[in-house]
VMD Tcl script that builds the backbone (N, CA, C; Angstrom):
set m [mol new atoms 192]
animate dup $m
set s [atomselect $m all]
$s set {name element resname resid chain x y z} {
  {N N UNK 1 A 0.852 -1.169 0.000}
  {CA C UNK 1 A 0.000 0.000 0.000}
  {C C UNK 1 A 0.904 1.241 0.000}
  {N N UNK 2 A 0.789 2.292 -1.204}
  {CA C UNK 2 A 1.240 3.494 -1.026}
  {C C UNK 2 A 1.225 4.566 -0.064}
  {N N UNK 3 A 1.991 5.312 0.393}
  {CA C UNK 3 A 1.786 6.666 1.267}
  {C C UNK 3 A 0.553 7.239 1.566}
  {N N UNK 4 A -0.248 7.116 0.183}
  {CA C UNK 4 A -1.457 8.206 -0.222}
  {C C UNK 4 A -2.765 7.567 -0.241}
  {N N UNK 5 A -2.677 5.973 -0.358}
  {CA C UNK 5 A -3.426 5.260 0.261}
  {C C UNK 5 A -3.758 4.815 1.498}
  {N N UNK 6 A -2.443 4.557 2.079}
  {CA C UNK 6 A -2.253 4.520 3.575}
  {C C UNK 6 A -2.794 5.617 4.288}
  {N N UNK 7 A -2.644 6.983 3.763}
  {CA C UNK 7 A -2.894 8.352 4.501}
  {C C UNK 7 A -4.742 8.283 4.347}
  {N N UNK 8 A -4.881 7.537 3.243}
  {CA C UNK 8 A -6.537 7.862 3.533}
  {C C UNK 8 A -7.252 6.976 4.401}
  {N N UNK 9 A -6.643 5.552 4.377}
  {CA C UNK 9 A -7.213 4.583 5.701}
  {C C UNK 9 A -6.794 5.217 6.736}
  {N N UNK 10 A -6.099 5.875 7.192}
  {CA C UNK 10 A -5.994 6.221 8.595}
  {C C UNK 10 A -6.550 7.157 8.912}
  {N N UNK 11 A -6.937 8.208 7.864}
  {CA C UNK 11 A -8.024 9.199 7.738}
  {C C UNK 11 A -9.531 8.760 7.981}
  {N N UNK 12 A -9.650 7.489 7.279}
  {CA C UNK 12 A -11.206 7.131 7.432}
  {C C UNK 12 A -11.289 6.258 8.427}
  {N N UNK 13 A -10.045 5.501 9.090}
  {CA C UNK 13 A -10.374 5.243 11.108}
  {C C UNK 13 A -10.179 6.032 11.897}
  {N N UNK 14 A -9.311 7.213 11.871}
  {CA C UNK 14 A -9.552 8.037 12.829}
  {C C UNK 14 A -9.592 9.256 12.629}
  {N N UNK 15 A -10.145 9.568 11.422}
  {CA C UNK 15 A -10.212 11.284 11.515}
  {C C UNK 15 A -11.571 11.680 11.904}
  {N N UNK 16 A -12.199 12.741 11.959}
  {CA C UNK 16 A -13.213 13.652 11.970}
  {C C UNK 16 A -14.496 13.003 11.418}
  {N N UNK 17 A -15.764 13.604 11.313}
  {CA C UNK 17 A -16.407 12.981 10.403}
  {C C UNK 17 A -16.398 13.427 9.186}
  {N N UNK 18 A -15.872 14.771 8.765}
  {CA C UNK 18 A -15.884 15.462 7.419}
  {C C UNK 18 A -14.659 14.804 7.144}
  {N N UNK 19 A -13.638 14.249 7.808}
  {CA C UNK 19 A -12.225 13.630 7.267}
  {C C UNK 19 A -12.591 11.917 6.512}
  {N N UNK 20 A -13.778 11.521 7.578}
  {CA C UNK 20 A -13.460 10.009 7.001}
  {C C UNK 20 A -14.584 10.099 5.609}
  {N N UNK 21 A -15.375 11.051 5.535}
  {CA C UNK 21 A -16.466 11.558 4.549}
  {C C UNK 21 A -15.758 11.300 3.408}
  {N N UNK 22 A -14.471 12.088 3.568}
  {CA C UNK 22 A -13.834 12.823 2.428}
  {C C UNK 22 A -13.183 11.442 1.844}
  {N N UNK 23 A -12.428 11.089 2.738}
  {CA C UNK 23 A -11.516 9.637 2.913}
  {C C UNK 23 A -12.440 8.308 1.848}
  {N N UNK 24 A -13.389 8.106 2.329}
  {CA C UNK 24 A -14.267 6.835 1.565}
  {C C UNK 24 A -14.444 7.345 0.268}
  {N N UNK 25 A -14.882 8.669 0.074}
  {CA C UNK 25 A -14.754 9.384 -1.462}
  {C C UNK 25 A -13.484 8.707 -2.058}
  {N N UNK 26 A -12.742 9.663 -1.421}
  {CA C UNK 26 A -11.195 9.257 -1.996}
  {C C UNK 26 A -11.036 7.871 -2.745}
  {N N UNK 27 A -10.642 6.876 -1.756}
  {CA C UNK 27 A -10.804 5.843 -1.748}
  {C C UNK 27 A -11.323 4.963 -2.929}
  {N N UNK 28 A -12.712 5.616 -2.968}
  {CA C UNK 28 A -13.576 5.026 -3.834}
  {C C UNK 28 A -12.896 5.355 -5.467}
  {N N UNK 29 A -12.922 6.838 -5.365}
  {CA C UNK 29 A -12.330 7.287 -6.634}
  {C C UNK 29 A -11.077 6.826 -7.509}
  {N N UNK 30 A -10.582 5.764 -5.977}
  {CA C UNK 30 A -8.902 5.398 -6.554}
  {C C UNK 30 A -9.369 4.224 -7.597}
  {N N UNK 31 A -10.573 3.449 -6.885}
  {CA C UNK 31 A -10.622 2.320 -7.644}
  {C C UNK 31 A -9.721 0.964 -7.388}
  {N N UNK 32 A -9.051 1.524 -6.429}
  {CA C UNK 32 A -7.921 0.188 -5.969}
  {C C UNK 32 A -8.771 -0.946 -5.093}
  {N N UNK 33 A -8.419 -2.028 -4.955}
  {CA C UNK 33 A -9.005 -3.193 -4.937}
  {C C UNK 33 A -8.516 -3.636 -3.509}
  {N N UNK 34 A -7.559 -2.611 -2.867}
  {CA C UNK 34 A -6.826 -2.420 -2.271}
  {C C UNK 34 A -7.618 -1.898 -0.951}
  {N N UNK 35 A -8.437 -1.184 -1.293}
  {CA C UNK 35 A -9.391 -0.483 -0.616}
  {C C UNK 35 A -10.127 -0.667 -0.135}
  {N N UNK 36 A -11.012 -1.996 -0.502}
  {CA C UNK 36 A -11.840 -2.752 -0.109}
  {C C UNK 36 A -12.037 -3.368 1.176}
  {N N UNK 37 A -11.412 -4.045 2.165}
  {CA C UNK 37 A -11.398 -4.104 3.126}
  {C C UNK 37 A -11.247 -3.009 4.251}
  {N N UNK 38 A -10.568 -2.389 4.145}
  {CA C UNK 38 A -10.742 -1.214 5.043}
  {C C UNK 38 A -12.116 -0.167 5.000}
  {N N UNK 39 A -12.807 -0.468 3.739}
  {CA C UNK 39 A -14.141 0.294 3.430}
  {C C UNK 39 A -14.614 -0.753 4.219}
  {N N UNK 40 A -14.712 -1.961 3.991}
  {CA C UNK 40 A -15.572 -3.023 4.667}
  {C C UNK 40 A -15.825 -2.661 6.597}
  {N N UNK 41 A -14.562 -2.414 7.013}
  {CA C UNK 41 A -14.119 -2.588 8.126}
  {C C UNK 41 A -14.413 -1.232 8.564}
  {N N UNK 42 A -15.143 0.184 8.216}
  {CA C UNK 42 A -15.334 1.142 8.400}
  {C C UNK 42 A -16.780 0.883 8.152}
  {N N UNK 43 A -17.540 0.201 7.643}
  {CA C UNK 43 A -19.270 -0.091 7.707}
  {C C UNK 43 A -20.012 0.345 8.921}
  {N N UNK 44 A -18.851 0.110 10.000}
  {CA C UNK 44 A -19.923 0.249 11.339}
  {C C UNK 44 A -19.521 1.672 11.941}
  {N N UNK 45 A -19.652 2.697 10.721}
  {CA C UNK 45 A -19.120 3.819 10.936}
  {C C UNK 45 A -20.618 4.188 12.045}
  {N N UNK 46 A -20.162 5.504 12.803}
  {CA C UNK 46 A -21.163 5.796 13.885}
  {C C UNK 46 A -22.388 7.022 12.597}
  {N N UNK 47 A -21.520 7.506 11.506}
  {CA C UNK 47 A -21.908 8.385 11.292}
  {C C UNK 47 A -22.866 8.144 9.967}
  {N N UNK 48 A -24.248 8.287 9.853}
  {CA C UNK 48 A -24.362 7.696 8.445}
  {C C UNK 48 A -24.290 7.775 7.247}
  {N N UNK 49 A -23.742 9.567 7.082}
  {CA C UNK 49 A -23.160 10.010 6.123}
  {C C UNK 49 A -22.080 9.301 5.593}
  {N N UNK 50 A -21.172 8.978 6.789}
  {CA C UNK 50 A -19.515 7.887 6.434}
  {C C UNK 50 A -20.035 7.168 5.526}
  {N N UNK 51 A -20.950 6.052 6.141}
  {CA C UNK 51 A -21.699 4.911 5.948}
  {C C UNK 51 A -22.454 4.735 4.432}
  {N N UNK 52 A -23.219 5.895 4.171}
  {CA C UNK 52 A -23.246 6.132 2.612}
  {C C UNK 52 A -22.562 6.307 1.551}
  {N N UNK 53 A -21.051 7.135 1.933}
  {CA C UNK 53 A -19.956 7.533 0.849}
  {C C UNK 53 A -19.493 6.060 1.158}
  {N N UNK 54 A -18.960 5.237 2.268}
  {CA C UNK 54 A -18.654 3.886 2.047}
  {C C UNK 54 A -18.994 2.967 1.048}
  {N N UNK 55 A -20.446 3.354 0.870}
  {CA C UNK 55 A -21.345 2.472 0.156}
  {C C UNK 55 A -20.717 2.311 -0.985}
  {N N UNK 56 A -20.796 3.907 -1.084}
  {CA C UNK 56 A -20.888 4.140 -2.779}
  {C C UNK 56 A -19.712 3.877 -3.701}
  {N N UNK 57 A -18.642 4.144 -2.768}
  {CA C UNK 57 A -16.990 4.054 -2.410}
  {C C UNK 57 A -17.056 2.541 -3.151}
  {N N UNK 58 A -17.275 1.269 -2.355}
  {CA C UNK 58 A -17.419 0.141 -2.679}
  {C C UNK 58 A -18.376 -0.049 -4.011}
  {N N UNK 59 A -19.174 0.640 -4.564}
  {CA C UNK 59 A -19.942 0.112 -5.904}
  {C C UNK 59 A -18.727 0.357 -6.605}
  {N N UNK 60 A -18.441 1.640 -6.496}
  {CA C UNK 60 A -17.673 2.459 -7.582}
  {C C UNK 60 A -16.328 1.406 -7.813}
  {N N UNK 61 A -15.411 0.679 -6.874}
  {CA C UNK 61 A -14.290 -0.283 -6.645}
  {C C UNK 61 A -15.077 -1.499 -7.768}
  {N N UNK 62 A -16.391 -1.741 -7.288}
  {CA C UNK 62 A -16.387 -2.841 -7.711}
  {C C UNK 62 A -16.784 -2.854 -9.241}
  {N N UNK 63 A -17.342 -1.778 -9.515}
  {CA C UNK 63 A -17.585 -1.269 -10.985}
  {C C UNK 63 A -16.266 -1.131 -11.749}
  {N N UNK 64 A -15.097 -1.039 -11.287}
  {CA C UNK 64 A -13.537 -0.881 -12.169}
  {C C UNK 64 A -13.459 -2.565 -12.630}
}
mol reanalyze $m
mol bondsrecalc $m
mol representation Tube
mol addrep $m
């Protein structure tokens, strides 16, 4: 896992809620396959905004 990937999983376990928001976007947008489990493992986000960009995060991975 790269720097810039790494920087966004640790963003979307422990940042803010506008950080891990941003983070599952990210993520999603990379398309890495790479990503996938840590989206998985962020599901039981508290927030349900997270919880939706997660979602979508994961179609978008699985759509590449």
């Amino acid at each position: 896992m790269d720097d810039a990937m790494a920087d966004l999983v640790m963003d979307l376990k422990y940042g803010p809620s506008e950080i891990r928001l941003d983070a599952a976007r990210a993520l999603g947008e990379t398309g890495d396959q790479r990503a996938v489990g840590p989206l998985i493992d962020a599901l039981k986000d508290d927030d349900w905004m997270v919880r939706e960009a997660i979602k979508d995060a994961l179609k978008k991975i699985r759509a590449e």
